[in-house]
PDB file of N, H, CA, C and O in Angstrom:
ATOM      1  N   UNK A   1     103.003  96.801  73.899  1.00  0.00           N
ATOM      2  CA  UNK A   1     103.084  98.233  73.684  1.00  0.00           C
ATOM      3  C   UNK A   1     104.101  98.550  72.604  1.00  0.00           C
ATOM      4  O   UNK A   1     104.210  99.667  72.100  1.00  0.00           O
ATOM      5  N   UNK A   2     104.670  97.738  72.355  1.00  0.00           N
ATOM      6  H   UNK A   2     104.582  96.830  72.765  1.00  0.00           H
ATOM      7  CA  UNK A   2     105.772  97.732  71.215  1.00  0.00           C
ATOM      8  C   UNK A   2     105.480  98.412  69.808  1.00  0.00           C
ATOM      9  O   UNK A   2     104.658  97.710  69.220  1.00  0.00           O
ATOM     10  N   UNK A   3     105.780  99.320  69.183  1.00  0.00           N
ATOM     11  H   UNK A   3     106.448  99.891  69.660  1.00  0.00           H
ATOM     12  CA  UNK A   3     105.165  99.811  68.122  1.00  0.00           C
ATOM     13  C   UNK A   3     104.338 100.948  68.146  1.00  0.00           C
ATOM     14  O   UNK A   3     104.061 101.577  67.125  1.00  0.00           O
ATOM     15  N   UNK A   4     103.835 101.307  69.544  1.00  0.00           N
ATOM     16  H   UNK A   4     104.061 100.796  70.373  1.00  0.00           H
ATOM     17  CA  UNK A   4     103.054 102.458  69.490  1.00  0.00           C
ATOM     18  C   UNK A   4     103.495 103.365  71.168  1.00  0.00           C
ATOM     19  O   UNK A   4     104.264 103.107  72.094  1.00  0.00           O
ATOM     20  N   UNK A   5     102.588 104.414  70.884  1.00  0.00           N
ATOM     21  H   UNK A   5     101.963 104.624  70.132  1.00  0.00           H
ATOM     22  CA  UNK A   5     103.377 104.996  72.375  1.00  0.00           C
ATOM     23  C   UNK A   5     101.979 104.468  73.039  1.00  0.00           C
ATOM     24  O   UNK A   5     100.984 103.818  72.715  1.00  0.00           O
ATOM     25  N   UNK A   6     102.695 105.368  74.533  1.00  0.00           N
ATOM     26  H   UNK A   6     103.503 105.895  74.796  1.00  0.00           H
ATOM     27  CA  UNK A   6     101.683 104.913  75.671  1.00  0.00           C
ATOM     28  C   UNK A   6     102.009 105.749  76.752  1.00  0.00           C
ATOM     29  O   UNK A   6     103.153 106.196  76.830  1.00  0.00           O
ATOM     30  N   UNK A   7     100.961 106.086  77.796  1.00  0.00           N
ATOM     31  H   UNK A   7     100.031 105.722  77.733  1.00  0.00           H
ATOM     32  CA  UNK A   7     101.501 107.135  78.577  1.00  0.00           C
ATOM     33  C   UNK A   7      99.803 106.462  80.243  1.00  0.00           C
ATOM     34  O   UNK A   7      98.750 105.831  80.149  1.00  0.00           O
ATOM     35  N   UNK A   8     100.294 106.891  81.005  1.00  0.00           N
ATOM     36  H   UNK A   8     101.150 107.403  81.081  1.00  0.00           H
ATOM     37  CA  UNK A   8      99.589 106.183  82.461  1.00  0.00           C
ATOM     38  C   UNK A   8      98.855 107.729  82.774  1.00  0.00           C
ATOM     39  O   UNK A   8      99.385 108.836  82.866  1.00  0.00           O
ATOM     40  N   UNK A   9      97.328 107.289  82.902  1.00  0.00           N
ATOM     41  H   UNK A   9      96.898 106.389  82.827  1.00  0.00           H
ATOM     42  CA  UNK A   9      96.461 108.085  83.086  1.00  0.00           C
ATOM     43  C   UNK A   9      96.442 108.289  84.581  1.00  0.00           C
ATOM     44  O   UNK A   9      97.323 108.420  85.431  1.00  0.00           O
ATOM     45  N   UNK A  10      94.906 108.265  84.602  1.00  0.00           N
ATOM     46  H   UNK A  10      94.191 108.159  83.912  1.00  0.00           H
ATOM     47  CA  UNK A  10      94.240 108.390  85.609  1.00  0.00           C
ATOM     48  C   UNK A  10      94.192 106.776  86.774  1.00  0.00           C
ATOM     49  O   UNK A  10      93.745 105.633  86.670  1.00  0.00           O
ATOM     50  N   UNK A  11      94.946 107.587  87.835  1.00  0.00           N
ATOM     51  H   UNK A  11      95.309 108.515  87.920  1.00  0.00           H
ATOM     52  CA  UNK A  11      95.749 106.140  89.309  1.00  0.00           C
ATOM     53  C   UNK A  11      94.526 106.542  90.312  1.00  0.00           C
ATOM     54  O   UNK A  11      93.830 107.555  90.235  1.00  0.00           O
ATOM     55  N   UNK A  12      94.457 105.690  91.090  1.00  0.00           N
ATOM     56  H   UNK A  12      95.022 104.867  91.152  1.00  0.00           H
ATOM     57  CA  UNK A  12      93.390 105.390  92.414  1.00  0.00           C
ATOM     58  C   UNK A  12      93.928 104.215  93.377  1.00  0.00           C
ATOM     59  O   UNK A  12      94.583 103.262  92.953  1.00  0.00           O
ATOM     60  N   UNK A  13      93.563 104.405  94.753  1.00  0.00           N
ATOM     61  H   UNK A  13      93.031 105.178  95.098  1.00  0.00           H
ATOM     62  CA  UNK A  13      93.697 103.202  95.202  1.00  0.00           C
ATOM     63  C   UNK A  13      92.528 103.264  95.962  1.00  0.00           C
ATOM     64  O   UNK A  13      91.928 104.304  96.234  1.00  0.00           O
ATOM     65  N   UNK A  14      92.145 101.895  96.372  1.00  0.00           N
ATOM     66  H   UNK A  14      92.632 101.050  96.152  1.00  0.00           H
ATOM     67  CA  UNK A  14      90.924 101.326  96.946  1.00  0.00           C
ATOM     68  C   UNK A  14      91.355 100.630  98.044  1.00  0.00           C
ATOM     69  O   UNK A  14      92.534 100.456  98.351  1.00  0.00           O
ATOM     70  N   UNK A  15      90.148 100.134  98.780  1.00  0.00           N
ATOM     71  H   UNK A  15      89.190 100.275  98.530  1.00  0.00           H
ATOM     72  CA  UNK A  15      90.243  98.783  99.788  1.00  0.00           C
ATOM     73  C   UNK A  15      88.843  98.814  99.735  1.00  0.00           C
ATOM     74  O   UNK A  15      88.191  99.649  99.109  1.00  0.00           O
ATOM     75  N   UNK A  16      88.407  97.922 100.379  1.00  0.00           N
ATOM     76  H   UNK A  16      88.937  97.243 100.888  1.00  0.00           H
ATOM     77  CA  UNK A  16      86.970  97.717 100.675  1.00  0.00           C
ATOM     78  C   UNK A  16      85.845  98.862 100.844  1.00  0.00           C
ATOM     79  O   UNK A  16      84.650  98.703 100.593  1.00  0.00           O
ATOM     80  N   UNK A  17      86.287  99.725 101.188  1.00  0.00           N
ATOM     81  H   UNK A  17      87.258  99.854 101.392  1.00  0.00           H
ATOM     82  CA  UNK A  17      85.749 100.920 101.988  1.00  0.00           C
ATOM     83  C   UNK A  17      85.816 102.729 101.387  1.00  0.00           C
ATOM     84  O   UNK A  17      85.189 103.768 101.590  1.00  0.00           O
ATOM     85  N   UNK A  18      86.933 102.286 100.602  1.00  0.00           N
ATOM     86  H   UNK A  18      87.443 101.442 100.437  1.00  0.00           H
ATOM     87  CA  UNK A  18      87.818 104.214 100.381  1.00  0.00           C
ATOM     88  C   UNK A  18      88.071 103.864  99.595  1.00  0.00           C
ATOM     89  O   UNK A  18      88.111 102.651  99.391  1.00  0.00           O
ATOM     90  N   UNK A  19      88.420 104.878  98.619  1.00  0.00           N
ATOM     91  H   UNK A  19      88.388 105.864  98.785  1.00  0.00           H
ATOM     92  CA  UNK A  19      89.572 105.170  97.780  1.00  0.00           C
ATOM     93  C   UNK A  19      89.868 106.821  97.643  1.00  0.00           C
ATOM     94  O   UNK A  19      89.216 107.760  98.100  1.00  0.00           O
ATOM     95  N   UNK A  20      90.692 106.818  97.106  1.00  0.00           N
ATOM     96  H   UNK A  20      91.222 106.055  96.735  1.00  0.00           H
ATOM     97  CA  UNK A  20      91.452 108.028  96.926  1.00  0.00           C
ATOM     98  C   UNK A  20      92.255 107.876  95.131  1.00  0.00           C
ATOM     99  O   UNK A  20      92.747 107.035  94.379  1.00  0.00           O
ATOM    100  N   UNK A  21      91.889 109.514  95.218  1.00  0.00           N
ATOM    101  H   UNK A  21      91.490 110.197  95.829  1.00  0.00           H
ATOM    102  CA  UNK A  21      92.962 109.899  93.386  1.00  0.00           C
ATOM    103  C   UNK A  21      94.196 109.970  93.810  1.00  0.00           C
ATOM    104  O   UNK A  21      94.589 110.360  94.909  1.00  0.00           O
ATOM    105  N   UNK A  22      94.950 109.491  92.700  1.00  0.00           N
ATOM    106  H   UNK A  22      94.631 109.174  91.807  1.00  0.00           H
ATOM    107  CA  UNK A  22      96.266 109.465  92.999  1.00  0.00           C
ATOM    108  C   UNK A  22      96.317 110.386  91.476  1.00  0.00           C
ATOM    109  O   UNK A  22      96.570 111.576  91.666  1.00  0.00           O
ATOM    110  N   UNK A  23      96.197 110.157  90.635  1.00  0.00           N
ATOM    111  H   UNK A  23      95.991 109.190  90.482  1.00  0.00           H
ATOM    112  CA  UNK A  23      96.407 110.789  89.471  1.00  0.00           C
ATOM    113  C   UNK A  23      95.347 111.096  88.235  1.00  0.00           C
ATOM    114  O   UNK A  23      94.482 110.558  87.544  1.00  0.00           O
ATOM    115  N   UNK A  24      96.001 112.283  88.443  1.00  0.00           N
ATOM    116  H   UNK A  24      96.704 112.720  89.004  1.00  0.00           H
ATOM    117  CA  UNK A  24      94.320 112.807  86.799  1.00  0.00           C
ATOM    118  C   UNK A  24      94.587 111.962  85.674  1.00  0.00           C
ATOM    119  O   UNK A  24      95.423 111.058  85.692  1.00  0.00           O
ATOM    120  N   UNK A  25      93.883 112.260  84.715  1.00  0.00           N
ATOM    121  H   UNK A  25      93.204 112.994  84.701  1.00  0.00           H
ATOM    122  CA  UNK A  25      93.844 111.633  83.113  1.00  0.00           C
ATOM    123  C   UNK A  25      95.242 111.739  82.814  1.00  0.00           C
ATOM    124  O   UNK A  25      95.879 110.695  82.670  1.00  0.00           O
ATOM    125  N   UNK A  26      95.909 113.046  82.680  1.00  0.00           N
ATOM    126  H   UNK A  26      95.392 113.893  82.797  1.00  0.00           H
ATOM    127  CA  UNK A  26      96.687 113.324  82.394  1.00  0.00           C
ATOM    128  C   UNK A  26      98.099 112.508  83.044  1.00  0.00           C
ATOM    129  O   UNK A  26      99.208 112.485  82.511  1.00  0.00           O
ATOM    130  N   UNK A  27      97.710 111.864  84.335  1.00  0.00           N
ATOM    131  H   UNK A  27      96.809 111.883  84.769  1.00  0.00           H
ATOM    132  CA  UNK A  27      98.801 110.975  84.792  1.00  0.00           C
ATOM    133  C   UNK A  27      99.963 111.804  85.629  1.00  0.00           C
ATOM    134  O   UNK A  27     101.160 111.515  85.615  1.00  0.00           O
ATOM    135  N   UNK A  28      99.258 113.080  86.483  1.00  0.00           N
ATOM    136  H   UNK A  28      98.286 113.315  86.494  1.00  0.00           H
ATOM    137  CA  UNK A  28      99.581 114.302  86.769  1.00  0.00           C
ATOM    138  C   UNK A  28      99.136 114.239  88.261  1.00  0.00           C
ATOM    139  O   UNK A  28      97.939 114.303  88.542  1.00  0.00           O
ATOM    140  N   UNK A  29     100.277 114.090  89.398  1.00  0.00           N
ATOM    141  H   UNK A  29     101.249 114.038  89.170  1.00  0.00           H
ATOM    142  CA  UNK A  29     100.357 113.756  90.678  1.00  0.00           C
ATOM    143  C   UNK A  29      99.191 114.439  91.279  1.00  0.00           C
ATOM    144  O   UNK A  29      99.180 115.622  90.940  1.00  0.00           O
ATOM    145  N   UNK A  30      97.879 114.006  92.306  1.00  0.00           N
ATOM    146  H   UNK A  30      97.888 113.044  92.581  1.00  0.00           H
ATOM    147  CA  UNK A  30      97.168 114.380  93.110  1.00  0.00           C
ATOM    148  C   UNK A  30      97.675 114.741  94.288  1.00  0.00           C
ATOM    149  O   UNK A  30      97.384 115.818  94.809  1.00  0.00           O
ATOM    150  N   UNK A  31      98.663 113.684  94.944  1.00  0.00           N
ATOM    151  H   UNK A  31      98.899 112.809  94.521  1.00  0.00           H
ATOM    152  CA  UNK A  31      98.717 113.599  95.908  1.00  0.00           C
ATOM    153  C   UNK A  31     100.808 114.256  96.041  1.00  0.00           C
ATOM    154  O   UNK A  31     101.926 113.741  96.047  1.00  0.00           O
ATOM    155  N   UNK A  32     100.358 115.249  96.097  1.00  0.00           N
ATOM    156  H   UNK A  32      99.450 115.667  96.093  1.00  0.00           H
ATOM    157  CA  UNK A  32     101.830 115.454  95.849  1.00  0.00           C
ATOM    158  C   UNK A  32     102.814 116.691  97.812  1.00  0.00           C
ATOM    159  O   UNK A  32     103.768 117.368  98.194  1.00  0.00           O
ATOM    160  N   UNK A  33     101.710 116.170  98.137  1.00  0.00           N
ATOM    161  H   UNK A  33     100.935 115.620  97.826  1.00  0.00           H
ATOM    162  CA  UNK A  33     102.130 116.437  99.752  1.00  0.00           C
ATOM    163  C   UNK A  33     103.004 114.983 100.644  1.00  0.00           C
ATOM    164  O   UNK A  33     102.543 113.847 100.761  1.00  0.00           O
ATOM    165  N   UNK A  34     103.893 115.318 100.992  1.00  0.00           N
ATOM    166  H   UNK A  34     104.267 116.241 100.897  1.00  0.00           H
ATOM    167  CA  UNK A  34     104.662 113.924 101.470  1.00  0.00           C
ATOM    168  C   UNK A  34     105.344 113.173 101.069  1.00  0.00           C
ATOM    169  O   UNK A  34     106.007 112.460 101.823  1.00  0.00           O
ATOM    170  N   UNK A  35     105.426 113.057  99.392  1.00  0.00           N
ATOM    171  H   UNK A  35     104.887 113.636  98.779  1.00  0.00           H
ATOM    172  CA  UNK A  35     105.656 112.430  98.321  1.00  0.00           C
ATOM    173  C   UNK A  35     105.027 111.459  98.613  1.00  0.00           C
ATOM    174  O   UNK A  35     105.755 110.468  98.546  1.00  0.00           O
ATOM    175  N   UNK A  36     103.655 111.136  99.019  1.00  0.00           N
ATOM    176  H   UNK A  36     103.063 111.940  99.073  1.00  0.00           H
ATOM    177  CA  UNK A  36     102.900 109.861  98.679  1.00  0.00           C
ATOM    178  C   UNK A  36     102.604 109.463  97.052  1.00  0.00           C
ATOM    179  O   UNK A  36     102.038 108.377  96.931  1.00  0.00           O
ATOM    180  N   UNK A  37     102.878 110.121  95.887  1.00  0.00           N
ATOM    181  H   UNK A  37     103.338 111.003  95.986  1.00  0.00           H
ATOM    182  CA  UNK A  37     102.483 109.476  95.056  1.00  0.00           C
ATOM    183  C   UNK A  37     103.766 110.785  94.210  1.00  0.00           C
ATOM    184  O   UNK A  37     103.971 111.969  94.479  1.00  0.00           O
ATOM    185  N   UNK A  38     104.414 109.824  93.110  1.00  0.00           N
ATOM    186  H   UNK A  38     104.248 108.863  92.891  1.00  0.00           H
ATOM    187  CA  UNK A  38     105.116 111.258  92.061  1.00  0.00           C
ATOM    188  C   UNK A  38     104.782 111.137  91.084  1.00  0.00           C
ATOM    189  O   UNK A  38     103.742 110.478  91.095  1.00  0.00           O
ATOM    190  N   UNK A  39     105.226 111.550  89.634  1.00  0.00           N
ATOM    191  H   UNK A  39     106.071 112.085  89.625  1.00  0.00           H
ATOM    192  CA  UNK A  39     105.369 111.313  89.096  1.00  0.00           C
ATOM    193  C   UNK A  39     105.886 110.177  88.255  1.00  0.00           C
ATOM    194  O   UNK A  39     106.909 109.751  88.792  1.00  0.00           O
ATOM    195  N   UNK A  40     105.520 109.327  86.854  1.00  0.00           N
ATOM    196  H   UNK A  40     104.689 109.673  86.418  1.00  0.00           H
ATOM    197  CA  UNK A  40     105.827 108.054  86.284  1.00  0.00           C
ATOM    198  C   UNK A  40     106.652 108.505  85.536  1.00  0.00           C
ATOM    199  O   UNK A  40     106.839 109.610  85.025  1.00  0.00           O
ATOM    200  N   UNK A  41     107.314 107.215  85.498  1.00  0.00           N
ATOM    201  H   UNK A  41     107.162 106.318  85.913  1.00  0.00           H
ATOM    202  CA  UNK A  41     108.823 107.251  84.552  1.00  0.00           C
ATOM    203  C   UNK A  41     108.900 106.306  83.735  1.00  0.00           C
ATOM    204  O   UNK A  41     108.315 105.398  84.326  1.00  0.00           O
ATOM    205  N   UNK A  42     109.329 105.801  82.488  1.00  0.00           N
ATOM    206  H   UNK A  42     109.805 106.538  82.008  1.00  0.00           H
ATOM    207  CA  UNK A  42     108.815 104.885  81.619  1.00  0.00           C
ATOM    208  C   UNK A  42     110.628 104.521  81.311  1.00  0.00           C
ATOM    209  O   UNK A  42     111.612 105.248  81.444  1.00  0.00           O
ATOM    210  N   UNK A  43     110.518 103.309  80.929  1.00  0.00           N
ATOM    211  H   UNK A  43     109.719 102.718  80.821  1.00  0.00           H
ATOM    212  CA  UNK A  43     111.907 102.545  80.010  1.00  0.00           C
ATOM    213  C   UNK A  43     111.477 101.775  79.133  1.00  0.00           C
ATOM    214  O   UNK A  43     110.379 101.236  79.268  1.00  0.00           O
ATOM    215  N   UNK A  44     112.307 101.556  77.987  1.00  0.00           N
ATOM    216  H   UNK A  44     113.199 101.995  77.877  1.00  0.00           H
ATOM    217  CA  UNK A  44     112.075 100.403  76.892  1.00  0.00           C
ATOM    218  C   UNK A  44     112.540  98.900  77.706  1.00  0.00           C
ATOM    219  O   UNK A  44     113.554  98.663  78.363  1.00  0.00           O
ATOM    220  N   UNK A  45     111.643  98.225  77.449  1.00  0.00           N
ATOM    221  H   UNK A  45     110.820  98.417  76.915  1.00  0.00           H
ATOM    222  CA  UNK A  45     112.252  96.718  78.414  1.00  0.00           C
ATOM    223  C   UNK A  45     112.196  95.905  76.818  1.00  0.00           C
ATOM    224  O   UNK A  45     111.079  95.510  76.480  1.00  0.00           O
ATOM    225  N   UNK A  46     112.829  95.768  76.294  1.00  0.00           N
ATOM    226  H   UNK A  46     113.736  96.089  76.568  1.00  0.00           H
ATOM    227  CA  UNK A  46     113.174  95.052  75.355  1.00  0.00           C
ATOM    228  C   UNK A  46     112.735  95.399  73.923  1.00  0.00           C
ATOM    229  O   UNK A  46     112.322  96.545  73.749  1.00  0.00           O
ATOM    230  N   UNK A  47     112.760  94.780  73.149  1.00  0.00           N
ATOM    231  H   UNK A  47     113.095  93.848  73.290  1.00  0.00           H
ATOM    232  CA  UNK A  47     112.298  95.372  71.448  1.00  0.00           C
ATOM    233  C   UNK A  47     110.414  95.799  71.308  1.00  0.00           C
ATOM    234  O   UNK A  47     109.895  96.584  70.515  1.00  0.00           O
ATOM    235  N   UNK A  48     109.649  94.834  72.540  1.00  0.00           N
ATOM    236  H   UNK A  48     110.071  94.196  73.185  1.00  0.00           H
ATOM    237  CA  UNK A  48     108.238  95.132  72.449  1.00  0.00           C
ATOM    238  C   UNK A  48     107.417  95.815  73.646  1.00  0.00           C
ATOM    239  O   UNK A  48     106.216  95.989  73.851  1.00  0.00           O
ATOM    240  N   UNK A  49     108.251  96.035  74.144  1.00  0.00           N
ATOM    241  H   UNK A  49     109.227  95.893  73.978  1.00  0.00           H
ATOM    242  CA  UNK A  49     108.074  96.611  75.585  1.00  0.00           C
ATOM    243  C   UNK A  49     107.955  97.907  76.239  1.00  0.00           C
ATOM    244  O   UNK A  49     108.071  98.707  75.311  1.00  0.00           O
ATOM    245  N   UNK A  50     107.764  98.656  77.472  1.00  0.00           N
ATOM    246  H   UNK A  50     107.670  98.006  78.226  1.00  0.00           H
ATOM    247  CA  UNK A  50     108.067  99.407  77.795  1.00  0.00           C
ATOM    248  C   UNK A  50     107.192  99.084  79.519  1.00  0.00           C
ATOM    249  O   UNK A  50     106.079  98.630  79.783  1.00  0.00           O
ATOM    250  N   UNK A  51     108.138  99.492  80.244  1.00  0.00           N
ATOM    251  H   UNK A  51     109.042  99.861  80.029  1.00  0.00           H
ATOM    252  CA  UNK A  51     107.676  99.578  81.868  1.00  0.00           C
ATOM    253  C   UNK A  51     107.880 100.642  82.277  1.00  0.00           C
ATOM    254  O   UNK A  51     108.848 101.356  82.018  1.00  0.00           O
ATOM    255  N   UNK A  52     106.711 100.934  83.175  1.00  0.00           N
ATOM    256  H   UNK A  52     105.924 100.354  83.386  1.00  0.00           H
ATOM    257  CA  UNK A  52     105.849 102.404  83.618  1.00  0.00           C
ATOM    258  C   UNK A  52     106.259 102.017  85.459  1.00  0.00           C
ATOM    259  O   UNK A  52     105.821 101.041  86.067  1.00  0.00           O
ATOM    260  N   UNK A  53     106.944 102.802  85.881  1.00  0.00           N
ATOM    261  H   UNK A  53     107.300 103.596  85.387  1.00  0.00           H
ATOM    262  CA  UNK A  53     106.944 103.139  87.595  1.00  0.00           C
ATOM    263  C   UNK A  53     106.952 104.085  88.211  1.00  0.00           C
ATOM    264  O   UNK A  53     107.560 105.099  87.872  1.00  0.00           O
ATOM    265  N   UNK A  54     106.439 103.995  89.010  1.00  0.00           N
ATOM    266  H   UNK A  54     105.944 103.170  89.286  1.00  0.00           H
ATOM    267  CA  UNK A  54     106.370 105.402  90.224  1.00  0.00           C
ATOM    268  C   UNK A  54     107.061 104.916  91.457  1.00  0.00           C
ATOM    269  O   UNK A  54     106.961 103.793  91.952  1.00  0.00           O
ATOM    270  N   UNK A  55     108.117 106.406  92.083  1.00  0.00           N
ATOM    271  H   UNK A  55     108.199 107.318  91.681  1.00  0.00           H
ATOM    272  CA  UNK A  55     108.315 106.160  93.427  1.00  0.00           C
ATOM    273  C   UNK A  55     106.809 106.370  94.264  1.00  0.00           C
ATOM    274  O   UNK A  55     105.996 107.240  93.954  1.00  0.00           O
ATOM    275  N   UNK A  56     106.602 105.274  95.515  1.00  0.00           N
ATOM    276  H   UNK A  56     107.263 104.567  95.767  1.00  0.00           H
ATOM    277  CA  UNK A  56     105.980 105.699  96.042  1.00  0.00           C
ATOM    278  C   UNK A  56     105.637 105.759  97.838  1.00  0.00           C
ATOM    279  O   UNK A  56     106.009 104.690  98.323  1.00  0.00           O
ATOM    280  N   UNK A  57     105.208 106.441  98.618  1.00  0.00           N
ATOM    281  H   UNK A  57     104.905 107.309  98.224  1.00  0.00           H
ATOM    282  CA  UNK A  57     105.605 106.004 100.064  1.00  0.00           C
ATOM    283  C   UNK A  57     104.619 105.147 100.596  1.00  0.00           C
ATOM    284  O   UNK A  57     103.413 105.256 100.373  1.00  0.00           O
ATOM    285  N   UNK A  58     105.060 104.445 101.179  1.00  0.00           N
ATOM    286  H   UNK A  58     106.039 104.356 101.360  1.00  0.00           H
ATOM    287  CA  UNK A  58     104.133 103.373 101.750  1.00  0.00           C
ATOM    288  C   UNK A  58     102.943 103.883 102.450  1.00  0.00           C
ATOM    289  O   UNK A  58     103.165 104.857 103.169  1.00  0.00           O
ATOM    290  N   UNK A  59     102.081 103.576 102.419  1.00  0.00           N
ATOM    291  H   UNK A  59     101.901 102.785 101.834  1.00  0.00           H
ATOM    292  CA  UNK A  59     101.174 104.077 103.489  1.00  0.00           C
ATOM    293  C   UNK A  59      99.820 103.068 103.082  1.00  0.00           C
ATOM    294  O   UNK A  59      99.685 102.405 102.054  1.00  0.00           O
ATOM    295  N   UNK A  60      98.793 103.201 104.349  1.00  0.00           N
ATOM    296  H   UNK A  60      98.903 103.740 105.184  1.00  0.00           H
ATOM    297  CA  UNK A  60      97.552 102.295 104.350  1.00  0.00           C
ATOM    298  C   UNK A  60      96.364 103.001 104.504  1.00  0.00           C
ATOM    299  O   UNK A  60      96.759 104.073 104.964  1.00  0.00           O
ATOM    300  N   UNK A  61      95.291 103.061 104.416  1.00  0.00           N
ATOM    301  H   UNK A  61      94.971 102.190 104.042  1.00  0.00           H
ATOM    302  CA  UNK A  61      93.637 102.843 104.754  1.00  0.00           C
ATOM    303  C   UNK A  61      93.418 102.678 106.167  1.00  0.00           C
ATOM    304  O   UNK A  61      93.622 101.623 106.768  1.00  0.00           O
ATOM    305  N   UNK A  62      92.974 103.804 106.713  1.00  0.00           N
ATOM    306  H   UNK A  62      92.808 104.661 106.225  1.00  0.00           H
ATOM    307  CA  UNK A  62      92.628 103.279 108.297  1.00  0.00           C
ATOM    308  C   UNK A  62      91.443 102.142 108.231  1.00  0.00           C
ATOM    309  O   UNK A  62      90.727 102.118 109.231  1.00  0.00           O
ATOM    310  N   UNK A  63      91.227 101.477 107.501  1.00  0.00           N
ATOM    311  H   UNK A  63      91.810 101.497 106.688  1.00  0.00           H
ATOM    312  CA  UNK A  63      89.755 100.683 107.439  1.00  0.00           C
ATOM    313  C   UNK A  63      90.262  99.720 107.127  1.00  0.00           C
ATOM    314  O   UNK A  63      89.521  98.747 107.268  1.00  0.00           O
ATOM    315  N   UNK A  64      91.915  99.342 106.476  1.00  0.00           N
ATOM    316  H   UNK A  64      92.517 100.133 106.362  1.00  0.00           H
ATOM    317  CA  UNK A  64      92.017  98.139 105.946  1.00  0.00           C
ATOM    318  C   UNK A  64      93.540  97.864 105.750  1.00  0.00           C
ATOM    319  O   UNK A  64      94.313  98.822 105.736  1.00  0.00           O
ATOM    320  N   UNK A  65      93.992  96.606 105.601  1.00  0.00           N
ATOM    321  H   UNK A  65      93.364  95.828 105.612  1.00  0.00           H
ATOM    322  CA  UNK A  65      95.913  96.789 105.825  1.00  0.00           C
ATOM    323  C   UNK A  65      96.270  96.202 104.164  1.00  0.00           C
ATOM    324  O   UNK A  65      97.404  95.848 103.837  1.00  0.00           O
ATOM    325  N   UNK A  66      94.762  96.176 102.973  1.00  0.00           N
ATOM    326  H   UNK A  66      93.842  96.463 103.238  1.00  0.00           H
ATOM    327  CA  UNK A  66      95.005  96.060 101.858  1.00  0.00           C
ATOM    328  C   UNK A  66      95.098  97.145 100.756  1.00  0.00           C
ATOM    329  O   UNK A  66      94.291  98.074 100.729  1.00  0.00           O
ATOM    330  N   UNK A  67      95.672  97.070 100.233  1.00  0.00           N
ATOM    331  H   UNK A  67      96.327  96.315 100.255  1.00  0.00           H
ATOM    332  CA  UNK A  67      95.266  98.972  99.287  1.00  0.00           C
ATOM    333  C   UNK A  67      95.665  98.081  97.853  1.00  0.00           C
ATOM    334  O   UNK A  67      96.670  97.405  97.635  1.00  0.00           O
ATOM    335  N   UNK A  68      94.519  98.345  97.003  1.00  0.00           N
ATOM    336  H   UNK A  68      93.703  98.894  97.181  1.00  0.00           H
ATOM    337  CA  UNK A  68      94.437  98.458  95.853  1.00  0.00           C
ATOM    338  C   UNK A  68      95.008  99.125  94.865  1.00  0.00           C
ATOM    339  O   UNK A  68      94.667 100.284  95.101  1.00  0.00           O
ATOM    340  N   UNK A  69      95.637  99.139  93.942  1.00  0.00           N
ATOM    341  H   UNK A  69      95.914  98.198  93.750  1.00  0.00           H
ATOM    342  CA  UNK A  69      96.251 100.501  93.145  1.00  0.00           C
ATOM    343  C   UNK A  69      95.806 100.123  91.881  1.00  0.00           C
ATOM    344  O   UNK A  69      95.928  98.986  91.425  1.00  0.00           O
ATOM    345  N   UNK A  70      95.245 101.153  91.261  1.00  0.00           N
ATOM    346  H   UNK A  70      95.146 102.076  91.632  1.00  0.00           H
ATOM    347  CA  UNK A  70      94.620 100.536  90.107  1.00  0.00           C
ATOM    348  C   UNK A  70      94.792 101.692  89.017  1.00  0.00           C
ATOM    349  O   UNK A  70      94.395 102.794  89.396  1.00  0.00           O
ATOM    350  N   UNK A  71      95.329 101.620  87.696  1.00  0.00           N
ATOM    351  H   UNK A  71      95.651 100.725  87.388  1.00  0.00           H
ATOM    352  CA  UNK A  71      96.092 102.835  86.809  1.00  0.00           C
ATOM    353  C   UNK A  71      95.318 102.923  85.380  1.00  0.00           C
ATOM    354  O   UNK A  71      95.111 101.827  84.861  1.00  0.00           O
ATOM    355  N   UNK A  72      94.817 104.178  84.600  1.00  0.00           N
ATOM    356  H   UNK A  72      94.986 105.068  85.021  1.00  0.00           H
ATOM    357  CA  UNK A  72      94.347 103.585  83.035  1.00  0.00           C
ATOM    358  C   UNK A  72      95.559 103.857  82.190  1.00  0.00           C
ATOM    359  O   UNK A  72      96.228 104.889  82.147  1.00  0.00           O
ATOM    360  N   UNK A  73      95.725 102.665  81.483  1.00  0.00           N
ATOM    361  H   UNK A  73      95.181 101.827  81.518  1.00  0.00           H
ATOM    362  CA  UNK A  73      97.006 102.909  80.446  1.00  0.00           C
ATOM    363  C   UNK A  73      96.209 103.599  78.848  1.00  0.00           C
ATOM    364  O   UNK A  73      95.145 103.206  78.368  1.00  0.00           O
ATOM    365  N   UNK A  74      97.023 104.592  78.347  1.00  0.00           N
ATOM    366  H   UNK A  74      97.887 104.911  78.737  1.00  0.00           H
ATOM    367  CA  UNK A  74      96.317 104.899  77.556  1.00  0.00           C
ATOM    368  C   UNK A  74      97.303 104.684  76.251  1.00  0.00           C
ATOM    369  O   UNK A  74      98.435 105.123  76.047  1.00  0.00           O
ATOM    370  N   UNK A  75      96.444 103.837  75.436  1.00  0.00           N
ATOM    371  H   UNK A  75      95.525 103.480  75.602  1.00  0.00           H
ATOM    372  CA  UNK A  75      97.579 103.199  73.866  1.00  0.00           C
ATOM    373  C   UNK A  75      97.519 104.593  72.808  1.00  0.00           C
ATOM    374  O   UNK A  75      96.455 105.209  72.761  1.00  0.00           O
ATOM    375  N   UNK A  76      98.481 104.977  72.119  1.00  0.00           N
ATOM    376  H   UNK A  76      99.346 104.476  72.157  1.00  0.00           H
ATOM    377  CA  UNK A  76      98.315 105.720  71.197  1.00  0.00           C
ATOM    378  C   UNK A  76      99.087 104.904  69.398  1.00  0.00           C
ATOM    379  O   UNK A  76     100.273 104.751  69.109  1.00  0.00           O
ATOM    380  N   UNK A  77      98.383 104.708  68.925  1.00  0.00           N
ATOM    381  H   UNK A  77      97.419 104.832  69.160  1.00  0.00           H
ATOM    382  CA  UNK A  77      98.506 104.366  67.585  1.00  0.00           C
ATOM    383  C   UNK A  77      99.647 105.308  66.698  1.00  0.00           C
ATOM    384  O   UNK A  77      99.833 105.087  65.501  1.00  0.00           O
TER     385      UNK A  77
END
């Protein structure tokens, strides 16, 4: 990511069975009751880098004790 920006779209999590939005395109909290999901926060991790995190509260899938989290990173030139 080094050299260009970048910003975290559209979040989901899955299991076998469900999923659920966690975040629009825009990378703009769905789930913003409970603080199950917040807002992302970004840092430079070295000269080529940058790391993207969210606080988030634990929680599961009544169907399953795996949860998927799956995010679109979007590159800007």
């Amino acid at each position: 990511v080094g050299g260009s920006d970048a910003r975290i779209g559209r979040c989901w999590a899955k299991d076998n069975t469900s999923e659920i939005e966690l975040s629009d395109d825009r990378g703009c909290s769905l789930q913003t009751t409970g603080n199950v999901w917040g807002s992302f926060k970004s840092e430079n991790s070295g000269a080529e880098g940058r790391v993207f995190y969210n606080d988030i509260k634990a929680w599961a899938f009544p169907t399953s004790n795996k949860v998927n989290i799956l995010c679109n990173l979007h590159l800007c030139a």
